[in-house]
TORNUZA-918552 format. One record per residue (C-alpha): x, y, z. Coordinates in steps of 0.25 Angstrom, whole numbers, padded with zeros to 4 digits, always signed. Layout:
N
XYZ...
***
This chain:
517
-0131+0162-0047-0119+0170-0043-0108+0162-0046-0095+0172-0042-0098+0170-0030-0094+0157-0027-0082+0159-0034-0078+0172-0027-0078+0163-0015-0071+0153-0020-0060+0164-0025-0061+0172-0011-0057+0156-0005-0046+0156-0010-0039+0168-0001-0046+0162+0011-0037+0155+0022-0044+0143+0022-0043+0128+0023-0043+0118+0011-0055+0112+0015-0062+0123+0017-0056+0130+0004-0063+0118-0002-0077+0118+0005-0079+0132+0001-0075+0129-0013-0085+0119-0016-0096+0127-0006-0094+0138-0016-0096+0130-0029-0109+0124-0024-0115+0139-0027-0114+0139-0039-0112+0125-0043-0123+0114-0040-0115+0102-0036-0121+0091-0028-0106+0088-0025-0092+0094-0027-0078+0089-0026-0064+0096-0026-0052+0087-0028-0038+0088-0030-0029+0081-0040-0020+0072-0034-0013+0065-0046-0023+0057-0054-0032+0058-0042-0044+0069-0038-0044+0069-0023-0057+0076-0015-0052+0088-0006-0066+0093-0004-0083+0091-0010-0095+0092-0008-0107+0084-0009-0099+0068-0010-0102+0059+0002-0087+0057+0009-0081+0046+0003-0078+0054-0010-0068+0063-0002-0059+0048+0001-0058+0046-0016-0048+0048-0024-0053+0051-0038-0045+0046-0049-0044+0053-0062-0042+0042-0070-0055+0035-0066-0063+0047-0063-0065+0054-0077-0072+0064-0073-0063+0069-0064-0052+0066-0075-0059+0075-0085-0061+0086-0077-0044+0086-0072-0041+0086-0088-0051+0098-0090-0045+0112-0087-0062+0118-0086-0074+0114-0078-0079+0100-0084-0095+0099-0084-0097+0085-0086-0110+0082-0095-0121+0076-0086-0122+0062-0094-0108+0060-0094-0105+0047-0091-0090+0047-0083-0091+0043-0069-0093+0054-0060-0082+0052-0047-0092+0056-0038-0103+0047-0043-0108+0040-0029-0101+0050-0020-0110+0062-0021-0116+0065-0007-0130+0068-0009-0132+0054-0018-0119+0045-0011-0119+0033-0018-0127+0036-0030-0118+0031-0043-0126+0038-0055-0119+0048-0062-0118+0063-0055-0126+0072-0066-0116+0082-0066-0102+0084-0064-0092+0096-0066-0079+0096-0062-0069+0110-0064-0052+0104-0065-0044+0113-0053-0031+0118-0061-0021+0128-0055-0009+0132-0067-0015+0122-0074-0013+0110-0065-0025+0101-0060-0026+0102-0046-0039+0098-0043-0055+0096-0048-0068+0102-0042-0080+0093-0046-0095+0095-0045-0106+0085-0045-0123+0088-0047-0133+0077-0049-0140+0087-0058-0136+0086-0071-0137+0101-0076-0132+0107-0063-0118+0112-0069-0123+0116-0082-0124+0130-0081-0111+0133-0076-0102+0141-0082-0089+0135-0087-0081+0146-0083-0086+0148-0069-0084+0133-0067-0070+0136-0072-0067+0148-0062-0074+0139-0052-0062+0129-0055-0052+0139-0053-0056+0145-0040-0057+0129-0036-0043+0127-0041-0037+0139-0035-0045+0135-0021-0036+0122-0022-0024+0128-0025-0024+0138-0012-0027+0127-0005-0014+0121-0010-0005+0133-0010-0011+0135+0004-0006+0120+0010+0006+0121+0003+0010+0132+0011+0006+0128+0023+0014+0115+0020+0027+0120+0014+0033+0126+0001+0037+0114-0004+0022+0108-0004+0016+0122-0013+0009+0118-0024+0003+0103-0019-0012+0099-0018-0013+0100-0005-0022+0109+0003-0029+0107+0017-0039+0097+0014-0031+0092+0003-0018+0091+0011-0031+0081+0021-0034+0074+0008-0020+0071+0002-0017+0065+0018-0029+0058+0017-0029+0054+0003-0012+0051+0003-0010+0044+0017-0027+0040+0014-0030+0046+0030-0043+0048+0025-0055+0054+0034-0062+0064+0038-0067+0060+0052-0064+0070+0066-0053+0059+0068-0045+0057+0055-0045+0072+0056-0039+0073+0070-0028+0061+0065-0025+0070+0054-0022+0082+0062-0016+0072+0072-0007+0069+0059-0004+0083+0054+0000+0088+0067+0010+0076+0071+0017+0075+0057+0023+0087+0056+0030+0084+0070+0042+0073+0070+0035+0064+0081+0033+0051+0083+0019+0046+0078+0013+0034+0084+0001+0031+0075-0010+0022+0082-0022+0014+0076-0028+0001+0071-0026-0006+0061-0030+0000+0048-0034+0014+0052-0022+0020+0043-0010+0022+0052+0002+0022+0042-0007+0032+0035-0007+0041+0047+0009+0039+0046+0010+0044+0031+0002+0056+0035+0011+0059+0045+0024+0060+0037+0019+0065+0025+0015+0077+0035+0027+0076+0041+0041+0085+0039+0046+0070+0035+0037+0069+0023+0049+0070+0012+0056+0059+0021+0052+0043+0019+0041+0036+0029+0047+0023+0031+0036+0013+0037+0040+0000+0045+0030-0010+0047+0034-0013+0064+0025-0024+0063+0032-0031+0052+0046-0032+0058+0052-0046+0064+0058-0042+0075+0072-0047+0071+0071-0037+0059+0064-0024+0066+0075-0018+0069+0085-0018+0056+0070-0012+0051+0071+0000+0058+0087+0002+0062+0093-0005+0050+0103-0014+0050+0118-0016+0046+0123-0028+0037+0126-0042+0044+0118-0037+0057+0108-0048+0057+0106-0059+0047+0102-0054+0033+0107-0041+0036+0116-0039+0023+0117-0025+0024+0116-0013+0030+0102-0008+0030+0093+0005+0035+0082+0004+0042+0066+0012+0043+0074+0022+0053+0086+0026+0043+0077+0026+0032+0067+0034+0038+0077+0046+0043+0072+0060+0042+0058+0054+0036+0048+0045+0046+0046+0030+0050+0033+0023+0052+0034+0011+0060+0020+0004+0059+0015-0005+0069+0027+0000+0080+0018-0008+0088+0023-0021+0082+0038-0017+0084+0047-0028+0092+0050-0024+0106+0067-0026+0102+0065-0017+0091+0057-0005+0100+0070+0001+0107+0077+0004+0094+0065+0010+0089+0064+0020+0103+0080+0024+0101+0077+0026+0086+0065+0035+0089+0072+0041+0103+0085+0045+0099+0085+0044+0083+0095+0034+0083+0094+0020+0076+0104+0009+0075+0105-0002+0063+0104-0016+0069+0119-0022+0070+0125-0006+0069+0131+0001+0081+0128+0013+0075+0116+0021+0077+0111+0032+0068+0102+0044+0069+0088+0044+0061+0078+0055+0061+0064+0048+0059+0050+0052+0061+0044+0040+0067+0027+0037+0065+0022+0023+0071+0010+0016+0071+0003+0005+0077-0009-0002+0079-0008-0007+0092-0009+0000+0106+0006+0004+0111+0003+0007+0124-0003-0008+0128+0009-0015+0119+0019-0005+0130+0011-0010+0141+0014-0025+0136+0027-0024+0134+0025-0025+0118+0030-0011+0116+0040-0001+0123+0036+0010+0131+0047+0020+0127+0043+0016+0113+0029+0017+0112+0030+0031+0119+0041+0035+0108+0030+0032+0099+0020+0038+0105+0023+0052+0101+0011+0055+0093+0001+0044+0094-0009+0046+0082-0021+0038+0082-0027+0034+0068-0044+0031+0070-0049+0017+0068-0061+0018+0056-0073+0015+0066-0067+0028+0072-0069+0037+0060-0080+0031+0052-0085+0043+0044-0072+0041+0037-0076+0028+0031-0083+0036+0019-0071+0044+0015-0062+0031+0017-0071+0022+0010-0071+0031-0002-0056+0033-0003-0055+0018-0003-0066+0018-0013-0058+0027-0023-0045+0018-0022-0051+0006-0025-0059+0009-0036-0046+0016-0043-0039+0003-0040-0049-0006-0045-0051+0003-0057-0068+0004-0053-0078+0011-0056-0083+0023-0045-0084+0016-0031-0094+0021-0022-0099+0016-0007-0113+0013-0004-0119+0022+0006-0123+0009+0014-0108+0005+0013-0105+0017+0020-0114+0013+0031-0108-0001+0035-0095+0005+0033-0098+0014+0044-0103+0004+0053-0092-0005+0053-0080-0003+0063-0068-0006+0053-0059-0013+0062-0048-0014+0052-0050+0004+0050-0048+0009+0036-0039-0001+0031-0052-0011+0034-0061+0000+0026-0050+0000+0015-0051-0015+0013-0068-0014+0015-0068-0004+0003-0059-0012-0006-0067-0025-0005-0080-0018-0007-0076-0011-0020-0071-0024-0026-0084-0031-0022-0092-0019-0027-0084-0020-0041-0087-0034-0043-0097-0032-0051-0098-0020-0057-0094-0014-0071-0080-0009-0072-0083+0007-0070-0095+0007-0062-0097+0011-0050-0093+0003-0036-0103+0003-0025-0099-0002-0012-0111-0008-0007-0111-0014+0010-0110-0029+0003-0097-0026-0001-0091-0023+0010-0088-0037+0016-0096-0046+0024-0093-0045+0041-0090-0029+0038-0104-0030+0032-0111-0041+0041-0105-0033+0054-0112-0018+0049-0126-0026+0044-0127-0033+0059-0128-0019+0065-0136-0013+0053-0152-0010+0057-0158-0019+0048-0170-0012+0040-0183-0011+0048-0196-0019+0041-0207-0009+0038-0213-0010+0053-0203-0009+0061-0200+0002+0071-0189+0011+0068-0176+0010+0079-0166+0020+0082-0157+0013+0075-0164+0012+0062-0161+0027+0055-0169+0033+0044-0159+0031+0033-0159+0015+0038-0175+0017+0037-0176+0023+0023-0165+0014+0018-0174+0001+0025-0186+0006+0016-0178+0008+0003-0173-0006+0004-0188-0011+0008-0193-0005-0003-0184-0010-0013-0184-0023-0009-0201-0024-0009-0200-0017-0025-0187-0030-0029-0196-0039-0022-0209-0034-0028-0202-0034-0043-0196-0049-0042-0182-0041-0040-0184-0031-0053-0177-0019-0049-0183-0010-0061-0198-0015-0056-0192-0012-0042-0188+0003-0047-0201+0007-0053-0210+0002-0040-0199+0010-0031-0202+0022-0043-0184+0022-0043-0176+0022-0055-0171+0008-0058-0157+0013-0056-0159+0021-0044-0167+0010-0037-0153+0000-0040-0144+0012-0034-0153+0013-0023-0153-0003-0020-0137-0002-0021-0137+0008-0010-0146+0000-0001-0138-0013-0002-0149-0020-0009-0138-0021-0024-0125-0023-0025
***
């Protein structure tokens, strides 16, 4: 096989106006010429963590982890390595991607081989390339020093992409980790706006293109889609990012102290006023103010707040004089504005002061090909928290995820993914693997998707429209596995060689269809 080729293309990339993502699709497209992965990843090193930027061949949720270094040691060896690591095939470290490789999701046996090359520029780690094959022998005749250059060109790919957003950004930002699909990460990842749905990615155009004005936002949603989220973006893409973001919970106010919160107030102006005091307004000048739930705001405090955002001017309670502040202000609200005006709830004048830019965050049910990449991001933080073993989702898991209309959005997934992985660890040996099986989930969650589910047809019945091929095939692995248990008195090695499986693989197989824990 002619191998210069690939690697003249890469090296011809790198003078090529082009995206970050595309930089990166092309890079792994390449490789797979002359490398034989069944999966590839390219991260960058944020801190003690790898994040992906771009792969190949892993089902969706790997691009939502975060993969720490200190319990990953694979990925630890290969950052403390300065050439190509080829890791033997009965090496018995924990493969980060065990479970998440497309062509076998789920599947928690050790990946046959792994490589992974450490992308350095002058010397400083900025990033690994790793590849996955389930055959053992599939990276052995590769020469070290083309898997060295290889490295290179992948390392020198990342930084242009660097150099390039810097640029675009500003001087002062040359140098940073931060390139097209990066810069999408780091958002994502940072502020965790995570998706990749036709939606998410019009709020985040939405959101690159308002921040780097100075209107007023009004952000609009229900409860637990990720609305201060939305407001982090926007200031930390906004000219104010080097000023504070003050945040003040409208909804938390009494109504006698709302307005010394906002305005300030000067000493002896109301009971337990001892001194003179600032409020969010004076804080926040020249930097940006979030006032969540501007719904909840009391109707005696709404004229100040038009004049302060009108005319710039504020006034402590109990002062006769007024001060000028220049604030960016971003609001947010779960309720809808426009019926509170119409009951007299709200101000008109106000509401349309607000209402500059009206940005609307989806609910979940709205965007739910983003519950993979969500669930796996939440996934990854829980097991660093709880110090576990690899966590992985089984595919049926995704399934009644997906059918379920999370009324409380991502904050209700959030919660969901949590309980599961403590129930799923129960059990289970310090350092193995986690596997999120549809018990785990929570009972009415549960109960509401089965009651919808097509219940597996017997042996004569007619096929319906409703019933699919996968739900047929997976109805007649469970059948058939139930008839060898029952056969064998419940002996799962007597059920394995009637079914001709592997003792192991018929366990896997029976975790994946829900029938063990």
């Amino acid at each position: 096989m002619d191998m210069i080729e690939p690697l003249v293309s890469i090296a011809v990339d790198l003078t090529a106006a082009m995206s970050a993502k595309d930089r990166y699709e092309r890079l792994l497209s390449a490789m797979a010429k002359f490398l034989p992965y069944d999966a590839a990843a390219l991260m960058r090193v944020d801190g003690d963590l790898l994040v992906p930027v771009a792969a190949r061949g892993l089902i969706p949720d790997a691009m939502g982890r975060q993969f720490a270094r200190s319990t990953h040691p694979r990925l630890d060896i290969i950052c403390n390595s300065d050439e190509p690591v080829r890791f033997p095939a009965d090496n018995t470290l924990p493969d980060p991607f065990d479970g998440l490789l497309s062509a076998d999701a789920g599947a928690l046996s050790h990946i046959h081989a792994c490589l992974g090359c450490p992308l350095r520029v002058n010397n400083a780690l900025i990033g690994v390339l790793t590849a996955d094959a389930f055959d053992p022998k599939a990276f052995d005749d590769m020469d070290p020093r083309f898997l060295k250059a290889m490295g290179a060109l992948a390392g020198a790919q990342m930084q242009t992409a660097n150099l390039i957003d810097a640029l675009e950004k500003s001087a002062e930002r040359q140098g940073q980790i931060a390139s097209d699909l990066m810069q999408d990460i780091h958002l994502r990842q940072g502020t965790q706006i995570l998706g990749g749905s036709s939606v998410m990615e019009h709020l985040r155009r939405e959101i690159d293109l308002v921040a780097r004005s100075d209107f007023t936002v009004l952000v609009l949603g229900e409860t637990g889609v990720g609305k201060e989220l939305v407001v982090r973006a926007i200031h930390a893409a906004s000219n104010r990012k080097e000023a504070p973001l003050l945040y003040l919970n409208c909804a938390a106010l009494p109504e006698t102290l709302a307005e010394s919160e906002m305005f300030g107030h000067t000493r002896g102006s109301f009971t337990g006023a001892s001194r003179d005091r600032a409020g969010k307004f004076e804080l926040a000048n020249e930097g940006t103010l979030f006032l969540d739930e501007i719904g909840e705001l009391p109707l005696s405090v709404q004229p100040k707040l038009l004049r302060a955002i009108q005319e710039g001017e504020i006034q402590r309670v109990g002062s006769d004089m007024t001060s000028r502040v220049d604030v960016r202000l971003l609001a947010a609200t779960n309720r809808n504005l426009e019926q509170e005006v119409e009951s007299k709830r709200f101000r008109a004048d106000l509401f349309h002061r607000l209402n500059v830019y009206p940005l609307n965050v989806p609910a979940l049910r709205m965007r739910k090909e983003d519950i993979p990449l969500l669930a796996g991001h939440f996934c990854e933080r829980i097991q660093r928290r709880l110090g576990l073993g690899p966590v992985r989702i089984n595919p049926d898991s995704y399934e009644t995820m997906t059918q379920y209309d999370w009324p409380g959005n991502v904050r209700e997934l959030e919660n969901v993914i949590s309980r599961a992985v403590l129930k799923a660890s129960f059990d289970v040996t310090r350092g193995d693997p986690v596997v999120i099986y549809p018990s785990h989930l929570g009972g009415d969650f549960v109960s509401a998707h089965l009651s919808e589910r097509p219940q597996p047809p017997e042996e004569k019945t007619v096929f319906t429209k409703d019933f699919s091929f996968n739900d047929a095939v997976r109805a007649l692995k469970i059948r058939m596995i139930q008839k060898a248990i029952d056969k064998n008195n419940g002996n799962w090695a007597a059920a394995a060689r009637d079914l001709n499986m592997h003792r192991s693989n018929l366990h896997n197989l029976a975790k994946r269809l829900g029938l063990k824990n």
